[in-house]
N, C-alpha and C positions, 0 to 999 in steps of 0.2 A: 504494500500500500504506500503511496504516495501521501504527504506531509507537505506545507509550506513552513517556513520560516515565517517570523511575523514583521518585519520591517519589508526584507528582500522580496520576499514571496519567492525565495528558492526553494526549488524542489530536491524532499529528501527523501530517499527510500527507507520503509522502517520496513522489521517485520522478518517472518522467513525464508521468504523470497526477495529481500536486500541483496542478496550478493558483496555483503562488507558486515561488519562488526558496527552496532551498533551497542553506543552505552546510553542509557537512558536512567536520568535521575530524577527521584518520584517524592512526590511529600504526601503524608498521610497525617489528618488532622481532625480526623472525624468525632471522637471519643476524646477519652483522655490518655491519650500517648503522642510524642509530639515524634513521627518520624519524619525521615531522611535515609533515601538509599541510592546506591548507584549500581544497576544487575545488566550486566553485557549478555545482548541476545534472549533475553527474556529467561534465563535461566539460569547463570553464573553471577553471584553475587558477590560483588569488586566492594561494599560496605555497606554498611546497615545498621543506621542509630535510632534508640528510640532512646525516651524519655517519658520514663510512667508519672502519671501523678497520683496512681494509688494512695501514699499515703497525706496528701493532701487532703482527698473525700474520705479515707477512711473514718476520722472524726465526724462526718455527716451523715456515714451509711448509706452512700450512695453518691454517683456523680452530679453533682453542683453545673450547671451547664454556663454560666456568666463565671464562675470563678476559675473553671476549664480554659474558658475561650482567654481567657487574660492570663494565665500560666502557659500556654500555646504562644501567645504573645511576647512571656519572658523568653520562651526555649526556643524558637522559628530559626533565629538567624545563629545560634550557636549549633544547631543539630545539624544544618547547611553544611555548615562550615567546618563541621567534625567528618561528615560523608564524605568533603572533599578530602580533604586531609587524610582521611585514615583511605582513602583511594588512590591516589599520588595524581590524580588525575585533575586538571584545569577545567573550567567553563566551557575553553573552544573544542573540546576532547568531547563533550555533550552532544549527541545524537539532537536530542528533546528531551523537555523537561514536562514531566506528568505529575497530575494533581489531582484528588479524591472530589469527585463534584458533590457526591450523597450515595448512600441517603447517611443522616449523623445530624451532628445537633447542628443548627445552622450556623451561629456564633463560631462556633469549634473550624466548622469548614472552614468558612471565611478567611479567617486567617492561614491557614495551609494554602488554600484554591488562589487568593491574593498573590502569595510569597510565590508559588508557580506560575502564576502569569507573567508577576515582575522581571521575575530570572529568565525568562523565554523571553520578554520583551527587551531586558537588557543586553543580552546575550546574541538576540536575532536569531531564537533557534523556534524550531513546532512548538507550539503547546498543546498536551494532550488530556483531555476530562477525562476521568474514570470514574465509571460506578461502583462501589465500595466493594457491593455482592460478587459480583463478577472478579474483581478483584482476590475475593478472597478463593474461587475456585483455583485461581490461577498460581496462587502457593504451590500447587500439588507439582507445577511443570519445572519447580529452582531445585536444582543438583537433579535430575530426572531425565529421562528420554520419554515421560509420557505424552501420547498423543492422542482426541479424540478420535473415534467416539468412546463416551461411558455413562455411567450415572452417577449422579454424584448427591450426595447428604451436606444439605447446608445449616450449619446447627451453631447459633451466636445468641447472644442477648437479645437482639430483636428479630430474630429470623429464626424457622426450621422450615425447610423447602428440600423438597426431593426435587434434583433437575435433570434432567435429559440434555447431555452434553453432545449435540450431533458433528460440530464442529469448532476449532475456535471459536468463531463468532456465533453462530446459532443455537443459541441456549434456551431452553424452552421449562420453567415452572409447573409442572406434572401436578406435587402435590404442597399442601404447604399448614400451618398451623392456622386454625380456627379462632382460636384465642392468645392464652401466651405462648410467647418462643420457648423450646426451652431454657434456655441461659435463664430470661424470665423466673421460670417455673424456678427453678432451683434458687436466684436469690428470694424470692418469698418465700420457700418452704423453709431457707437458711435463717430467715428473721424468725419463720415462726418459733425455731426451736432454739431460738437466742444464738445463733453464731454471727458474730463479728462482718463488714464487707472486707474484702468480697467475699458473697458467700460461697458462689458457688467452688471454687477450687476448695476451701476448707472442707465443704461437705462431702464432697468427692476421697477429703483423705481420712475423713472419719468413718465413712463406707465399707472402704478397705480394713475397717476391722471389727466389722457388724456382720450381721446374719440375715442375708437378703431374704431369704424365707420366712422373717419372725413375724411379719406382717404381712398381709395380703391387702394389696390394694389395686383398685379397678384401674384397667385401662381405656383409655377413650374411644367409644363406638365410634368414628368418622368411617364414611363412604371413600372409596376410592385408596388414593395415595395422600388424604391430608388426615393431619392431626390433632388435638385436642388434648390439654393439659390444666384445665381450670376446674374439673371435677376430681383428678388426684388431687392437685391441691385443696382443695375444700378435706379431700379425703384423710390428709397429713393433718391440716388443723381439728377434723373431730377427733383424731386419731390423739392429739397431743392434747386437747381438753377431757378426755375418758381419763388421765391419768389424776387428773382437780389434786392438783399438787403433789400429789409425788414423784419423788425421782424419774425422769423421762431415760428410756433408754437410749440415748442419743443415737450411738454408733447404727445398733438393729434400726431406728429409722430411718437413717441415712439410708443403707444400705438396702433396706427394702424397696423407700424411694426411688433408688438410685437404679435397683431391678426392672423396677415397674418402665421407667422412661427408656433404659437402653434396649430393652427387651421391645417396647411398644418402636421404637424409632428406629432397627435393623429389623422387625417384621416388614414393614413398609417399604423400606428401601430394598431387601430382597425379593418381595413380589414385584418389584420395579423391574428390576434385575431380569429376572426369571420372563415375565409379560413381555417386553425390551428385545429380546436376545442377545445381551450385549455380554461384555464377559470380563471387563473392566470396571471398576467402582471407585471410589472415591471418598472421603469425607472433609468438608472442608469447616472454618469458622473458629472463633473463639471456644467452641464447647468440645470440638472437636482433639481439645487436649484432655479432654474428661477421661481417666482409666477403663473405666466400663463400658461405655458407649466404644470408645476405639479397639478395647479389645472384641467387641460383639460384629463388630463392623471386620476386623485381620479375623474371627474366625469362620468368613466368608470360602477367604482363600482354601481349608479343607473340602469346598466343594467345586475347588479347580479355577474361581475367580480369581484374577490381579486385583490386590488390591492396593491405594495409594493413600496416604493421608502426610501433611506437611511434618516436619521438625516440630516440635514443641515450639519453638519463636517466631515458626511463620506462621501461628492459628491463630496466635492473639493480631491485634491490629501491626499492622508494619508497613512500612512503604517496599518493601521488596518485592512483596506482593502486586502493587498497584504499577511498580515498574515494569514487571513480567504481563500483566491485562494490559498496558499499554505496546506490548510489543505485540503481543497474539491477538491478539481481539478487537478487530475492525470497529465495532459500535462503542465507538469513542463520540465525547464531546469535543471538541474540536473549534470551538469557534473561541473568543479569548473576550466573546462579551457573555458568555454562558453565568446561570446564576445557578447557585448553590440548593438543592433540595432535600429535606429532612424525610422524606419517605420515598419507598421505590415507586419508579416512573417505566 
């Protein structure tokens, strides 16, 4: 695919039909991690800075979107400037410069989507929009020779979507959550039984030493390949008021919980699978570091499936990701007056 530059309106070839090495450096600003990366050929990643503010929200129990967008503001031009640096690489050394358009808090974009316009407009290089989602599928393709088609499990804070991955670009939304995501699900079941944010990675380690069978709890009747997680939840809170003050078994809830959702979320994605004929799978997103969910997703592979899921650092938010969807992935924004959106488009 062809690119212009934004001053020259020179043309540059991105992508994997370039015929040259392209490095493409990407900001991701959606949430609360302020990255900066720089990945040659949408696969090989030359650096990769993030900057959490975990423990900034941890005091709030949750992310603060005005006090994100203004710590994004401190860290923008220092996490730049560490990509470079820990890359040996220069500005003119830059393919194109890509930026997270949404969907994420709008505040939070802003500031990423900005600082990548600016660097493309100073520079004279492409600027390229990405959308978050997509983004995160495209983790699976850095250190990898994977290629569509697959299907792939998209499992974050605000997203569970099963998707039909036909090509780079032609990505099609099969099935997806009713109500909460799970990321969702698990920080509110994590408040309900008093654990600290974030919840969900804590409840996941307290799992691992509970007894997913001590509780039985329903899984969500949905049609088709979408899902439903606001009647387990309800099902965790009667669960935790039956005990009217005593001792809560923490761990055994966890871990039942924790049955119930990865259990209900590779049923779905393997009748995809199986319905599809595909033979490649995937799991992508923030949740997709979760122990149980990832291992229910690799024990696909004993019935002959490949399966792919990122590094632990490329599930949570990261611009490495969004630099690999800007090289693969045709359905780019692309215009450099584009505005930033908080829900998927």
């Amino acid at each position: 695919m062809e690119k212009k530059s934004l001053f020259s309106e020179k043309s540059v070839k991105i992508g994997p039909q370039a015929g040259c090495d392209n490095y493409i450096m990407a900001i991701e600003s959606s949430c609360d991690e302020t990255a900066c990366a720089i990945v040659k050929n949408g696969r090989e990643v030359i650096s990769n800075i993030v900057a959490s503010q975990i423990k900034t929200h941890e005091k709030f129990g949750g992310v603060i979107p005005e006090i994100a967008a203004r710590e994004h503001l401190d860290s923008i031009n220092v996490v730049v400037q560490e990509a470079f640096d820990q890359s040996g690489l220069k500005p003119e050394d830059i393919t194109a410069f890509a930026g997270t358009v949404g969907p994420g808090l709008v505040g939070c974009l802003l500031v990423g989507l900005n600082a990548t316009k600016t660097l493309a407009l100073v520079h004279d290089k492409p600027f390229i929009g990405v959308n978050h989602l997509n983004a995160h599928l495209c983790a699976n393709y850095i250190d990898t020779d994977l290629k569509p088609p697959f299907m792939a499990l998209l499992v974050s804070g605000g997203h569970t979507q099963i998707i039909d991955v036909e090509s780079y670009s032609k990505q099609t939304i099969i099935g997806e959550t009713i109500d909460d995501a799970v990321g969702e699900a698990y920080d509110k079941v994590a408040r309900l039984i008093g654990l600290p944010y974030p919840g969900g990675p804590r409840l996941d380690k307290l799992a691992q030493e509970g007894n997913p069978k001590a509780f039985e709890l329903p899984e969500g009747k949905v049609d088709g390949y979408n899902f439903s997680f606001s009647g387990l939840k309800t099902a965790v809170l009667r669960l935790v008021k039956s005990f009217d003050g005593q001792q809560l078994p923490v761990n055994d809830i966890c871990a039942s919980f924790q049955e119930c959702v990865s259990k209900t979320l590779v049923k779905k994605l393997r009748k995809a699978v199986l319905e599809r004929g595909y033979n490649q799978v995937v799991i992508a997103g923030g949740v997709a570091a979760n122990s149980e969910i990832r291992k229910k997703v690799f024990d696909l592979e004993k019935e002959g499936f490949r399966v792919c899921a990122p590094p632990m650092k490329y599930c949570t938010d990261n611009a490495s990701m969004v630099a690999s969807c800007a090289y693969f992935n045709t359905n780019t924004f692309d215009d450099v007056d584009v505005e930033v959106f908080s829900r998927v488009k």
